[in-house]
C-alpha positions in Angstrom: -23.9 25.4 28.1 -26.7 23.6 27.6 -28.0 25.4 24.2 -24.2 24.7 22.9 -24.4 21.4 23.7 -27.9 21.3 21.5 -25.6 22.8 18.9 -23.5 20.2 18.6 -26.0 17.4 18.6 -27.7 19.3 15.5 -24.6 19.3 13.7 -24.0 15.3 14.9 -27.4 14.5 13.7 -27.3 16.4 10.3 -24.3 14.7 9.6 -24.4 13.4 5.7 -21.2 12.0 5.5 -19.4 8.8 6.8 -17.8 10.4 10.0 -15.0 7.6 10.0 -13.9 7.8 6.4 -11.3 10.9 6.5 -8.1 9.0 5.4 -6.3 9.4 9.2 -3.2 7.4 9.5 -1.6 6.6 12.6 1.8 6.5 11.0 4.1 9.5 11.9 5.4 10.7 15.6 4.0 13.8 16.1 3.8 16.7 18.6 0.0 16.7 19.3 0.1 20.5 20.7 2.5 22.3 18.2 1.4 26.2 17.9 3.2 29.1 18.2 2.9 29.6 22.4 5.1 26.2 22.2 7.9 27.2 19.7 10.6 29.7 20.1 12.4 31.8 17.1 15.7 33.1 17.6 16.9 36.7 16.6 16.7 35.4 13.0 13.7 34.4 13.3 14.7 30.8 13.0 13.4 28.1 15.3 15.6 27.7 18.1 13.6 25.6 20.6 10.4 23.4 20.5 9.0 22.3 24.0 5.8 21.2 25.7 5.8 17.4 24.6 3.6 15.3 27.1 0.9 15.0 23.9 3.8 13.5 22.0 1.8 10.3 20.2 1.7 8.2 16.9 -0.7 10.2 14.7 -1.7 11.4 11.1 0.9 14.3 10.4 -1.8 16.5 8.9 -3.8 16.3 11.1 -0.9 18.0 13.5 -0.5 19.9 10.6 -4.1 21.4 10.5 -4.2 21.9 14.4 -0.8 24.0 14.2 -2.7 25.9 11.6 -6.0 26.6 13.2 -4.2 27.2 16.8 -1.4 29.5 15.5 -3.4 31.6 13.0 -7.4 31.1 12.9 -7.6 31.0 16.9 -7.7 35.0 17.6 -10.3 37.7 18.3 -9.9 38.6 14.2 -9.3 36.3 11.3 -8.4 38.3 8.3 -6.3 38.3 5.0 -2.8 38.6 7.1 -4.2 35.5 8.9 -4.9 33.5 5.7 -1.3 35.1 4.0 0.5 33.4 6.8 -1.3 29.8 6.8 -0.6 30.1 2.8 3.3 31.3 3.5 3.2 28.3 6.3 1.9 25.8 4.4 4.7 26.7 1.3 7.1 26.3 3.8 5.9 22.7 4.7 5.4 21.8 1.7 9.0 22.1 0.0 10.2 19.6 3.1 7.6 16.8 3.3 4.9 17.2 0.5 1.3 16.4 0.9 -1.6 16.1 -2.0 -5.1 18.5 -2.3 -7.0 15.3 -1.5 -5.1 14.4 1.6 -5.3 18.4 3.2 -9.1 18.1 2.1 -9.9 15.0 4.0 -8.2 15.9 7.0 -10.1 19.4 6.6 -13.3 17.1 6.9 -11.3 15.6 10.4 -10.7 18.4 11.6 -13.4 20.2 11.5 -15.7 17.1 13.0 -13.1 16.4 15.1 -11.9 19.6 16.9 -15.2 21.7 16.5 -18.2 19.4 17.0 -17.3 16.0 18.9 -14.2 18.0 21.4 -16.2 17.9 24.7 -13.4 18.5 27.1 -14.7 21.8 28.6 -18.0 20.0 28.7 -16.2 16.9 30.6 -14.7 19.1 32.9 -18.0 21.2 33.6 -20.8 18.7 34.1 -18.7 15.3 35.0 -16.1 16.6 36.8 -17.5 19.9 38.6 -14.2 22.2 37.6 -14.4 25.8 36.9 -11.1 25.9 35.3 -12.4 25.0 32.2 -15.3 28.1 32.3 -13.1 30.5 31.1 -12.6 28.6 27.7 -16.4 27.9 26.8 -17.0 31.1 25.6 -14.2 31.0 22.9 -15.4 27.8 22.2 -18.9 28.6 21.4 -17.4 31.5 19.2 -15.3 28.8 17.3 -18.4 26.6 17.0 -20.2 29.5 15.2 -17.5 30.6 13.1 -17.2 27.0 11.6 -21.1 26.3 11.5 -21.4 29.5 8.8 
């Protein structure tokens, strides 16, 4: 735990860009957890229920956007071109019903990445502050994302 925490503070401190200039808006209702364990697909393979709504919150829609992403196809044992087909086929989709530019995905790419990769710290909350175990189990695939990203 404590060599990952290192990691982090490394990245923190090698930081060369302004770490609150990433264009996030707080001007859309969004789902705050959407990824493919929350949504169900009919026979047709048609949504046909979206649930698990207690992060509901006014936020920057890419930046839902980009977690959906990373949770529903970069967050497995393998990342590969079927992966990257289906992000690409994803993001088609969402962008023929509410269109975003290369600049805005790019900035909240910068987010994201500082964001969910280097300053998350809830399995690190939960381990030194609040004394759970439940959290344990996660810290591994955690410290595997950390060192996909950090490549």
């Amino acid at each position: 735990m404590l060599a990952f925490l290192t990691k982090k503070l490394e990245l923190v401190q090698a930081a060369s860009h302004d770490t609150f200039n990433f264009g996030i808006r707080f001007d859309h209702l969004i789902h705050g957890d959407l990824h493919h364990l929350n949504i169900f697909f009919d026979a047709e393979e048609s949504v046909s229920h979206v649930f698990d709504f207690e992060r509901v919150m006014v936020g920057d829609r890419i930046a839902d956007l980009l977690y959906t992403i990373f949770l529903s196809f970069l967050d497995t044992a393998v990342i590969d071109d079927e992966n990257f087909q289906c992000i690409k086929s994803f993001l088609n989709g969402y962008q023929k019903n509410y269109p975003l530019t290369h600049a805005e995905l790019e900035d909240r790419l910068h987010w994201f990445y500082w964001n969910e990769i280097v300053m998350m710290l809830w399995i690190e909350t939960n381990y030194y502050l609040r004394n759970e175990t439940r959290s344990n189990e996660y810290l591994p695939h955690r410290k595997r994302r950390l060192e996909i990203y950090i490549k």
